[in-house]
C-alpha positions in Angstrom: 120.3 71.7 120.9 116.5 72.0 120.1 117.6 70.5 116.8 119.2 67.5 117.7 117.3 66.2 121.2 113.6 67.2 119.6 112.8 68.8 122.5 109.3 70.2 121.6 108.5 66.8 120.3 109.5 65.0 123.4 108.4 67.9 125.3 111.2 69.2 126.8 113.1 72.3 127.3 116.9 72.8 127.9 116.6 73.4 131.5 115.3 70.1 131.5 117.7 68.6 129.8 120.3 70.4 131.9 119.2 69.3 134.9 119.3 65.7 133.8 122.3 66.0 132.5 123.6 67.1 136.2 121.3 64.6 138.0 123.1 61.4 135.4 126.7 63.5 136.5 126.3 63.3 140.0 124.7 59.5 139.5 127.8 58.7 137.8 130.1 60.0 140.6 128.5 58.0 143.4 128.9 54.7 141.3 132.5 55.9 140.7 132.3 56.6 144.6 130.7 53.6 146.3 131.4 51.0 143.2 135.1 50.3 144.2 134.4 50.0 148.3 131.7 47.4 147.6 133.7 45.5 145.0 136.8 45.3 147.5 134.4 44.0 150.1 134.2 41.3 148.0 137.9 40.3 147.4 138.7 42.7 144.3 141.6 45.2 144.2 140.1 48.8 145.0 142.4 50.3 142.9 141.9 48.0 139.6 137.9 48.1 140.1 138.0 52.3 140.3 140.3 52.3 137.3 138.0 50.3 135.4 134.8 51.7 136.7 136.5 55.2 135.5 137.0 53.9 131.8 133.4 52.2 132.0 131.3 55.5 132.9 132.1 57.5 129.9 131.1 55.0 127.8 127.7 54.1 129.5 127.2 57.8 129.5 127.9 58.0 125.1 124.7 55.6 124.8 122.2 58.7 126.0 123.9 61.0 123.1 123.9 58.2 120.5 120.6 57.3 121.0 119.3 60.8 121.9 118.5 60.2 125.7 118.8 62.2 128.6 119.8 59.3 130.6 123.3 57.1 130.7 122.8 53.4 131.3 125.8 51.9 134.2 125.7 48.1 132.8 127.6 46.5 135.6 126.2 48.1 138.7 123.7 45.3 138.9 126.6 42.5 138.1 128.8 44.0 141.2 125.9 43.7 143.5 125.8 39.8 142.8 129.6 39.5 142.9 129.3 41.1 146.3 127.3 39.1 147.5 128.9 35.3 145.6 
């Protein structure tokens, strides 16, 4: 792990990372939580907007492992805030 993150060079040690990597988890299942309800606020089917928020997190959560990051980026969360409100 020490190996592949460069923890000592971004000075870091595995409780650190595993506490980020809980702290993205949990992030990640309120978006998958509150995401849909918001989105069907706004017209959308609830059901169609969790399915594809489902396929969408693991995908936003591969960009912290490609790029060596302890974080996970969640791309439309900004976009459903301005569909809720259109």
């Amino acid at each position: 792990m020490e190996k592949f993150l460069a923890q000592k060079k971004n000075g870091t040690d595995v409780k650190t990372e595993i506490i980020a990597g809980i702290t993205t988890f949990m992030t990640m299942a309120y978006i998958l939580a509150v995401n849909p309800n918001i989105l069907a606020d706004a017209g959308m089917d609830r059901g169609a907007v969790f399915t594809a928020t489902a396929i969408v997190i693991p995908w936003n959560s591969t960009d912290g492992v490609i790029g060596k990051l302890s974080f996970a980026l969640a791309r439309v969360w900004d976009l459903m805030h301005i569909l809720h409100i259109l």
